[in-house]
C-alpha positions as CSV (number, residue, x, y, z in Angstrom):
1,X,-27.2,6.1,20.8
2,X,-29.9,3.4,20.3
3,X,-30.0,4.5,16.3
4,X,-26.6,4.4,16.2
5,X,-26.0,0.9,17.2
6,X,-29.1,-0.1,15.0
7,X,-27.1,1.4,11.9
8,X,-24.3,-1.1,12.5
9,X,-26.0,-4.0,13.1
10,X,-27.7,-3.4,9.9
11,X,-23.8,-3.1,8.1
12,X,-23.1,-6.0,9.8
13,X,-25.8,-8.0,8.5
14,X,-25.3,-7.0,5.4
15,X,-22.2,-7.9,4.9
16,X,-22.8,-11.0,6.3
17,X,-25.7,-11.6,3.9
18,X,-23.2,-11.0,1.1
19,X,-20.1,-12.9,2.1
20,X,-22.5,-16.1,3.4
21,X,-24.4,-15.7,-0.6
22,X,-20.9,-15.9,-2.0
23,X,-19.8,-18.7,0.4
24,X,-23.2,-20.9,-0.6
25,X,-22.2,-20.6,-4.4
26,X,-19.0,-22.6,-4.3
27,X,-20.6,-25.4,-6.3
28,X,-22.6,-23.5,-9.1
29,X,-19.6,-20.4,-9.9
30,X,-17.7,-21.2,-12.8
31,X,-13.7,-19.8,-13.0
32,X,-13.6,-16.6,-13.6
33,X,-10.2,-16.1,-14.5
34,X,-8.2,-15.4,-17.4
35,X,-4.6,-14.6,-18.9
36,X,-1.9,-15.9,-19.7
37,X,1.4,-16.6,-21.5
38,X,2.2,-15.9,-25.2
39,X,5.9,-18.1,-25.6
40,X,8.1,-17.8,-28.7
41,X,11.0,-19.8,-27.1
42,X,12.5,-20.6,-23.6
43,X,14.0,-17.0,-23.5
44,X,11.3,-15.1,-25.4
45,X,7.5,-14.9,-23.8
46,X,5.2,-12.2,-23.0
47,X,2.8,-12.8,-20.5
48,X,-0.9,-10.7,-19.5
49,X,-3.4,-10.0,-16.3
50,X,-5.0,-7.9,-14.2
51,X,-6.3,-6.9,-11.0
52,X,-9.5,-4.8,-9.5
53,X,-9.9,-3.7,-6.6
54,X,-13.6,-2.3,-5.5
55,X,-15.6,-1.0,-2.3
56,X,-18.3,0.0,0.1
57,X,-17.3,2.9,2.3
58,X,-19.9,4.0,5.1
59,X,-18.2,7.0,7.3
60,X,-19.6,8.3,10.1
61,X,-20.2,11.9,9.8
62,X,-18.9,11.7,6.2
63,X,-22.0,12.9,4.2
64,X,-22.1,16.3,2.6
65,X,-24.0,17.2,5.6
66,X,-21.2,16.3,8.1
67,X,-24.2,14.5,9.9
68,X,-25.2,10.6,8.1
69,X,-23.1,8.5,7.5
70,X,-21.6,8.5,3.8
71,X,-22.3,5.4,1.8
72,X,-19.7,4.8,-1.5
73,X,-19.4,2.5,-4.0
74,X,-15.6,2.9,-5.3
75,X,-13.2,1.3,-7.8
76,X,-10.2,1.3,-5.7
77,X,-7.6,0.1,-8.3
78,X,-7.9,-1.1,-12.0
79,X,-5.2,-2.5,-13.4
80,X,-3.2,-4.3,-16.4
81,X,-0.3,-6.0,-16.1
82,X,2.1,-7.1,-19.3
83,X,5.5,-9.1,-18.6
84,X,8.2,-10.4,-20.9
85,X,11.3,-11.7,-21.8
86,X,13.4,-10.9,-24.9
87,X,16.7,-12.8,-23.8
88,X,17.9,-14.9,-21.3
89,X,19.2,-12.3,-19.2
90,X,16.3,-9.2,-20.4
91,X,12.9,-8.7,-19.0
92,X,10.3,-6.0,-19.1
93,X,7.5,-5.0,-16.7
94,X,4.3,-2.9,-18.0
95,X,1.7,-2.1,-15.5
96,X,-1.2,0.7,-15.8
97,X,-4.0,1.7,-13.2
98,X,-6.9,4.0,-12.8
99,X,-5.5,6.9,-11.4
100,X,-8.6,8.8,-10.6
101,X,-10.9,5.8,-9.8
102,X,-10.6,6.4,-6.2
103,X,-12.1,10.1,-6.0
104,X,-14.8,9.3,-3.2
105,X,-16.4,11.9,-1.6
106,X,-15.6,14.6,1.4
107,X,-14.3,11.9,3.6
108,X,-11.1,11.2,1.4
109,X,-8.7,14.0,1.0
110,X,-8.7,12.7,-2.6
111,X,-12.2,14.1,-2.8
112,X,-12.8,17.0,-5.3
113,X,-12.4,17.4,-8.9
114,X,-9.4,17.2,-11.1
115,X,-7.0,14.7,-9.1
116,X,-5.0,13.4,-11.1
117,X,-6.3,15.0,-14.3
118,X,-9.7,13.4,-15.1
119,X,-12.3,10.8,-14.6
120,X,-11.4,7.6,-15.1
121,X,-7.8,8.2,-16.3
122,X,-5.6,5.5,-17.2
123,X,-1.8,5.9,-17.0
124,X,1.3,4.0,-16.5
125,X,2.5,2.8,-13.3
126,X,5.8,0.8,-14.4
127,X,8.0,0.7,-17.0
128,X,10.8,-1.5,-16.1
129,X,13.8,-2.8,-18.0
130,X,15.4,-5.5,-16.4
131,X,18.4,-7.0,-16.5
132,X,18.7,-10.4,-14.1
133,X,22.2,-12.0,-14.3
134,X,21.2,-14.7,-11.4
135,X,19.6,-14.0,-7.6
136,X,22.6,-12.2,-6.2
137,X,23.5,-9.5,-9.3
138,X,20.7,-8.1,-10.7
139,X,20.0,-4.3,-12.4
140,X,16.1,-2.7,-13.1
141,X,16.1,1.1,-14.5
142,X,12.7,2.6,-15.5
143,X,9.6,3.5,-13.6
144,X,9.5,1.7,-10.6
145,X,8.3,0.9,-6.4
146,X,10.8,2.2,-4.2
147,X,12.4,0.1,-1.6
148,X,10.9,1.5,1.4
149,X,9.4,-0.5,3.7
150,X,7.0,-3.6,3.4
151,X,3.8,-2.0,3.5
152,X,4.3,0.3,0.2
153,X,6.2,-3.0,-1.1
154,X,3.3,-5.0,-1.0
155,X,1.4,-2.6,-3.0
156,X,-2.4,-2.6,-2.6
157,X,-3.1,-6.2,-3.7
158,X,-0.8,-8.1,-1.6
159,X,-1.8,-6.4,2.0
160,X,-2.7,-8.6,4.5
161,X,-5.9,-6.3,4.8
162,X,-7.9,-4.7,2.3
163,X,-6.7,-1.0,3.0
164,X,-3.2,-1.5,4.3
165,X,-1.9,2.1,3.9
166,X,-2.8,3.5,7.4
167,X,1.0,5.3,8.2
168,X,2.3,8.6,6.4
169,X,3.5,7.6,3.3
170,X,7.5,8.0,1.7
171,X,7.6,11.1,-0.7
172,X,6.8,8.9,-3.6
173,X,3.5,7.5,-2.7
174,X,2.6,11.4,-0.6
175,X,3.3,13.2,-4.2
176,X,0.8,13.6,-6.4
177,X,2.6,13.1,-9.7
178,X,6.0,13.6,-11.3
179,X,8.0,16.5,-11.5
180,X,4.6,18.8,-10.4
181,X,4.9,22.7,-10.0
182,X,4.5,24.8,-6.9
183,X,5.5,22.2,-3.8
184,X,7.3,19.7,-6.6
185,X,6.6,16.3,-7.4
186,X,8.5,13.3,-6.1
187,X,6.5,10.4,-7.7
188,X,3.1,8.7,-7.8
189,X,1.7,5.6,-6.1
190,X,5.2,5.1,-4.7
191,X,6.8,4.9,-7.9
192,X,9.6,7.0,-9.6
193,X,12.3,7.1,-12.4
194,X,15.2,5.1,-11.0
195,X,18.1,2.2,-11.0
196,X,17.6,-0.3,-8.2
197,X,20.4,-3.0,-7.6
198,X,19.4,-6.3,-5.9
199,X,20.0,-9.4,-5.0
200,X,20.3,-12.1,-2.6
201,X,22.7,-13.9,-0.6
202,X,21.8,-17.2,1.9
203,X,24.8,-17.0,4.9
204,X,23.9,-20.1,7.5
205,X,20.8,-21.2,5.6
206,X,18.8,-17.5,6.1
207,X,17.9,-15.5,3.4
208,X,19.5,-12.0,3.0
209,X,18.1,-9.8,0.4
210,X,19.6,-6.3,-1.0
211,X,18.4,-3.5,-2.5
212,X,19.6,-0.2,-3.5
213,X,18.2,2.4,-5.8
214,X,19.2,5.6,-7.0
215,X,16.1,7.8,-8.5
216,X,14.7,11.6,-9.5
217,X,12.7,12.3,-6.1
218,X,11.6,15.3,-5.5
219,X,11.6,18.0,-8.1
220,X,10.7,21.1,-8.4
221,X,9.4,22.8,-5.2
222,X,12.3,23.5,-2.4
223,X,14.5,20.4,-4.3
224,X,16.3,23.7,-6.7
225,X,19.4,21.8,-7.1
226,X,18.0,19.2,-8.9
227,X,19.5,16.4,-5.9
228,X,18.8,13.1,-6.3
229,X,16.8,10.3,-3.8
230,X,19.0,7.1,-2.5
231,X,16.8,4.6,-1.0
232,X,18.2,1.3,0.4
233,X,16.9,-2.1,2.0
234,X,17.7,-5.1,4.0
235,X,15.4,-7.6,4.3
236,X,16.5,-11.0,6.6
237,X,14.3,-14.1,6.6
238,X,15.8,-16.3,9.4
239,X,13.7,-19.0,8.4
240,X,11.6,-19.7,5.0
241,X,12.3,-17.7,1.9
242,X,9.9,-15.3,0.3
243,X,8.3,-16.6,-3.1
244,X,7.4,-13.0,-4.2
245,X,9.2,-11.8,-7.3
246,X,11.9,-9.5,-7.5
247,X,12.7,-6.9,-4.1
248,X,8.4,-7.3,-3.9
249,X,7.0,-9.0,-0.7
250,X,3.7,-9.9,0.8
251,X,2.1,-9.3,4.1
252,X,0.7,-12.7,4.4
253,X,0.8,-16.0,2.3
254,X,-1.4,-17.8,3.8
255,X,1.2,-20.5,4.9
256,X,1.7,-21.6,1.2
257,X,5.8,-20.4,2.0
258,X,5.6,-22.6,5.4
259,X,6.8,-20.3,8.5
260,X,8.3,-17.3,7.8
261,X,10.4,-14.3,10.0
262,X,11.7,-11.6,8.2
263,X,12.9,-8.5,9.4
264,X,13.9,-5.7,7.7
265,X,15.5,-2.3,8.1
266,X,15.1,1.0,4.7
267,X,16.5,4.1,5.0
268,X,15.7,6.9,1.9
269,X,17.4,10.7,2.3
270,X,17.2,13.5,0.0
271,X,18.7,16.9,0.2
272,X,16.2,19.7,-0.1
273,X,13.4,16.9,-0.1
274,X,10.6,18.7,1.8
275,X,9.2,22.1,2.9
276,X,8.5,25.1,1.0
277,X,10.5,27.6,-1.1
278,X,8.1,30.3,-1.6
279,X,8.5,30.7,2.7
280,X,11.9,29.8,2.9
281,X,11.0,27.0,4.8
282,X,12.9,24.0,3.2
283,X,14.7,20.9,4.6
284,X,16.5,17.6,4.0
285,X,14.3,14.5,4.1
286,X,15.1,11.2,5.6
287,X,12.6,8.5,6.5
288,X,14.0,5.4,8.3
289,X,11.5,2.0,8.8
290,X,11.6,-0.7,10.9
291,X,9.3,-3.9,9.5
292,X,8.9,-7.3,10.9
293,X,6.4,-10.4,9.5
294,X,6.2,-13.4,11.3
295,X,3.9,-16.0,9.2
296,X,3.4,-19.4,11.6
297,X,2.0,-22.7,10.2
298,X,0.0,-24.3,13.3
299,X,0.4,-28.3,13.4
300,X,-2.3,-30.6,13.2
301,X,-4.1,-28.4,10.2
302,X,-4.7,-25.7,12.8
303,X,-4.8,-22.8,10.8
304,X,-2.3,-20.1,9.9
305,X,-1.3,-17.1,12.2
306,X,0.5,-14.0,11.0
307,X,1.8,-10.9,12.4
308,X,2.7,-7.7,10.9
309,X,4.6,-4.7,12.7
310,X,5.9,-1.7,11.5
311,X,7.4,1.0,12.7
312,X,8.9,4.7,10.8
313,X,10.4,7.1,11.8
314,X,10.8,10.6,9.5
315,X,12.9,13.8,9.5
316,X,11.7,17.2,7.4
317,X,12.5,19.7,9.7
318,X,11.1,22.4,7.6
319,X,9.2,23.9,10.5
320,X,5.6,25.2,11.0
321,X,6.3,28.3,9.0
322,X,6.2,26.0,5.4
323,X,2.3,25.2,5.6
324,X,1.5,29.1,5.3
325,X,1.2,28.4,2.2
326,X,-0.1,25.5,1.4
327,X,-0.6,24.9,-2.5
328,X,3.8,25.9,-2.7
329,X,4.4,23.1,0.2
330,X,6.2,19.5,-0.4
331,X,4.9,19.2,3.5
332,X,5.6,15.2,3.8
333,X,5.3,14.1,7.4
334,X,7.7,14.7,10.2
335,X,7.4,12.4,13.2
336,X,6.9,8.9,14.1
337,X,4.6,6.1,13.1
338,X,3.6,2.5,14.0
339,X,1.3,0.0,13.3
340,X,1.1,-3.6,14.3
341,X,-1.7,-6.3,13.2
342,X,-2.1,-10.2,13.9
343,X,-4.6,-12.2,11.8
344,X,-5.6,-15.9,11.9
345,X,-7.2,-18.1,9.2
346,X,-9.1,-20.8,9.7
347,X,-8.3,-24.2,8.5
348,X,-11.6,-25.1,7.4
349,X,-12.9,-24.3,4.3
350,X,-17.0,-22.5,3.7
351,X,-18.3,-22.4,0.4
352,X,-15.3,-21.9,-2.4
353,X,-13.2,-20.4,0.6
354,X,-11.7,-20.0,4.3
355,X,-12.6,-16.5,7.0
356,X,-9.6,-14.9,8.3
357,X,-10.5,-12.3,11.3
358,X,-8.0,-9.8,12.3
359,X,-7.7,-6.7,14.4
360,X,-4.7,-3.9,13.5
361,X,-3.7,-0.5,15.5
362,X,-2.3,2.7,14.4
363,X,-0.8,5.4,16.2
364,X,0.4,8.5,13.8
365,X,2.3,11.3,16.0
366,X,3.2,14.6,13.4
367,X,6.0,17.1,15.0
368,X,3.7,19.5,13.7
369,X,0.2,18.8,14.0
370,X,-1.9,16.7,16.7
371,X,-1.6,12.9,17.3
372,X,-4.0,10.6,15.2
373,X,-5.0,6.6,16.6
374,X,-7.0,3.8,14.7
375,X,-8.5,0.3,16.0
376,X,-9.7,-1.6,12.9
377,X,-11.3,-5.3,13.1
378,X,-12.5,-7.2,10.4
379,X,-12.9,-10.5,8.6
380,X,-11.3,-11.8,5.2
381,X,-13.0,-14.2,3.4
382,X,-10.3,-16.1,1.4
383,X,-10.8,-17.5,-1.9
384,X,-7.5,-17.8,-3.6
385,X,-5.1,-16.3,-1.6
386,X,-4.7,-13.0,-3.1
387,X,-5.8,-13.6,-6.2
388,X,-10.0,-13.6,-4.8
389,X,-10.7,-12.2,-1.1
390,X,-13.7,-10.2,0.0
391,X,-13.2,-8.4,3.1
392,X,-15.4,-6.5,5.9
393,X,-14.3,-4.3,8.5
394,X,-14.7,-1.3,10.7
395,X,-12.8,1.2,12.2
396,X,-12.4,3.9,14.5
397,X,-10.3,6.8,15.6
398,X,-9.6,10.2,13.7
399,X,-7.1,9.1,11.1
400,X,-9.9,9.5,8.8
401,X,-11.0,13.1,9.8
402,X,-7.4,14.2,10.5
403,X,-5.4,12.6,7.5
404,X,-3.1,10.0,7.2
405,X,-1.9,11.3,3.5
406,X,-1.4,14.9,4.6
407,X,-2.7,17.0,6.4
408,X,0.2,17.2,9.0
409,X,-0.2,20.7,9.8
410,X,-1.0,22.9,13.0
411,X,-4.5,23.2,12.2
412,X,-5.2,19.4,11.7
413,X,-8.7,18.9,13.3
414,X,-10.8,15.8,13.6
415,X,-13.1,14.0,15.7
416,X,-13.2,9.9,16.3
417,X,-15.3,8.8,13.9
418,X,-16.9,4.9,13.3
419,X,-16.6,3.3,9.6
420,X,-17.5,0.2,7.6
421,X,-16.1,-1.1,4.7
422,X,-16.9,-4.2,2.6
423,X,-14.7,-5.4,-0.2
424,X,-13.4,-7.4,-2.9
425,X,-10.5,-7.9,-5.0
426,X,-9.8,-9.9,-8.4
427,X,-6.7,-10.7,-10.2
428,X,-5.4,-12.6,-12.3
């Protein structure tokens, strides 16, 4: 016990050596961004960026001999993104990531060789045509985010937290790529081949924003029929508007939208969606969310105080009989998840930026398989909004050990484990 709690004060000091050496160089960093806009005319422009994402993982019991702690450097995203316009009413989108940068070792069920093809491998992540009439009618078709709810809308960079994706995931961020063979393919990183509609209305001052997509889902696997996935959204901000682009959102903004409540309600169904054909054990899939963020200016330059909840609830009733085998199973999760997480940033500014502490829980409950919890505190250290943060945390509970990105089976096993993370994200 005594050489336990000497291993995390020692994380703990060092990640406070790191985040106070960054916080002392606010006067001697230069800018480190760069990008920007190519413009032929008002209606014409192209415009470039891009984001990394990168981290220290140490996870108890998560060494190769299930003893030490693991301790892993990893490239958590690399992106590029390329927008345009070609007319008043046409845009494009063009983002790529690094689809294999996150292979870590045996504490990720990403762990092993060959995910996602190879090393290091670059691919597309959208590929949107978009037609935008004005904010109430507007039409995207292409490789795109699904509707779901806020946390896969944020996407990785624009989490209130470093590692925001803590509940089971919608079938296209739990698929492993596109139309795969034995237990199908229903997307990748939450993306699929699709139509969305959207727009947004303002009844008695609020904000009311639609969104409605039509897209490939699952294929292959139990989906035999070739069905298709309908995934739609509501989204009501009672009192500031949302300044992210598109049907995008945010969980935080760091008071730059003033104070903000939105609540919002998605619902996704698919006929033969889940389960496994080589059994016979196939279902319908429906996933229903629940999200609410409540963003609160304090008065008198008192800081900021934000609150995210979630909550989902998911049907694949394709019964324990599916996960016999395995390798031929589109098992996505059946049951009920929520998380909830309230962070506060400080007014005053240390160095180039401002800490933001913060404490989140999560409580995963499969049909199938054994109930999985997580505490996590932490601090962000915030130096333009999401555009520069470094972030250090811990955790504990056995969402690690038992899986929050499968693993939803009967013989899900996994002790409570302690971890530390520190890191950082760029974009631009």
């Amino acid at each position: 016990m005594k050489g336990h709690v000497a291993r995390r004060w020692k994380q703990f000091v060092v990640a406070g050596a790191m985040t106070a050496l960054v916080a002392g160089m606010g006067s001697t960093l230069p800018s480190a961004y760069a990008g920007g806009t190519i413009k032929a005319d008002d209606d014409k422009w192209i415009s470039i960026g891009m984001g990394i994402r990168t981290s220290f993982n140490s996870i108890e019991n998560g060494a190769a001999n299930g003893q030490a702690y693991s301790n892993e450097f990893t490239i958590n995203n690399a992106r590029i993104y390329i927008n345009g316009q070609v007319h008043k009413y046409v845009k494009f989108e063009f983002n790529t990531d690094c689809f294999n940068c996150n292979v870590v070792g045996t504490s990720s069920i990403n762990s092993g060789t060959g995910f996602f093809g190879g090393n290091s491998t670059i691919g597309l992540l959208d590929a949107i045509g978009k037609f935008e009439f004005n904010e109430m009618v507007n039409i995207w078709v292409g490789r795109m985010l699904l509707p779901s709810e806020r946390g896969e809308l944020n996407g990785p960079f624009y989490h209130a937290t470093f590692d925001g994706f803590r509940t089971p995931l919608f079938p296209a961020d739990f698929s492993g790529n596109f139309n795969a063979g034995g237990g199908g393919g229903a997307g990748l990183y939450g993306r699929d081949n699709a139509a969305t509609f959207w727009g947004k209305i303002h009844p008695f001052g609020t904000h009311l924003l639609y969104v409605a997509t039509v897209s490939q889902g699952l294929r292959n696997g139990p989906n035999t029929t070739n069905t298709l996935m309908y995934t739609g959204r509501l989204q009501w901000n009672l009192l500031n508007d949302e300044p992210s682009p598109g049907y995008y959102t945010a969980g935080t903004y760091y008071g730059t939208a003033g104070d903000i409540f939105a609540i919002a309600g998605n619902v996704q169904h698919q006929k033969d969606g889940a389960g496994n054909q080589i059994t016979g054990n196939t279902s319908d899939f429906t996933g229903l969310s629940v999200d609410l963020l409540f963003e609160k200016v304090l008065p008198n330059n008192m800081g900021v105080f934000t609150f995210n909840g979630e909550f989902k609830r998911f049907f694949a009733n394709y019964g324990t009989g599916a996960f016999t085998g395995a390798t031929t199973c589109f098992c996505v999760f059946n049951g009920h998840s929520w998380t909830a997480y309230g962070l506060y940033l400080i007014p005053n500014e240390i160095g180039i930026g401002r800490f933001q502490p913060y404490v989140r829980f999560t409580s995963v409950s499969p049909l199938y398989s054994s109930m999985r919890q997580e505490f996590e505190y932490g601090v962000n250290y915030i130096i333009s909004g999401h555009n520069a943060r470094i972030s250090a945390y811990g955790r504990y509970g056995d969402i690690e050990t038992k899986g929050v990105f499968g693993n939803y089976g009967p013989n899900a096993q996994g002790n409570k484990v302690d971890s530390f993370h520190v890191a950082l994200q760029l974009q631009y």
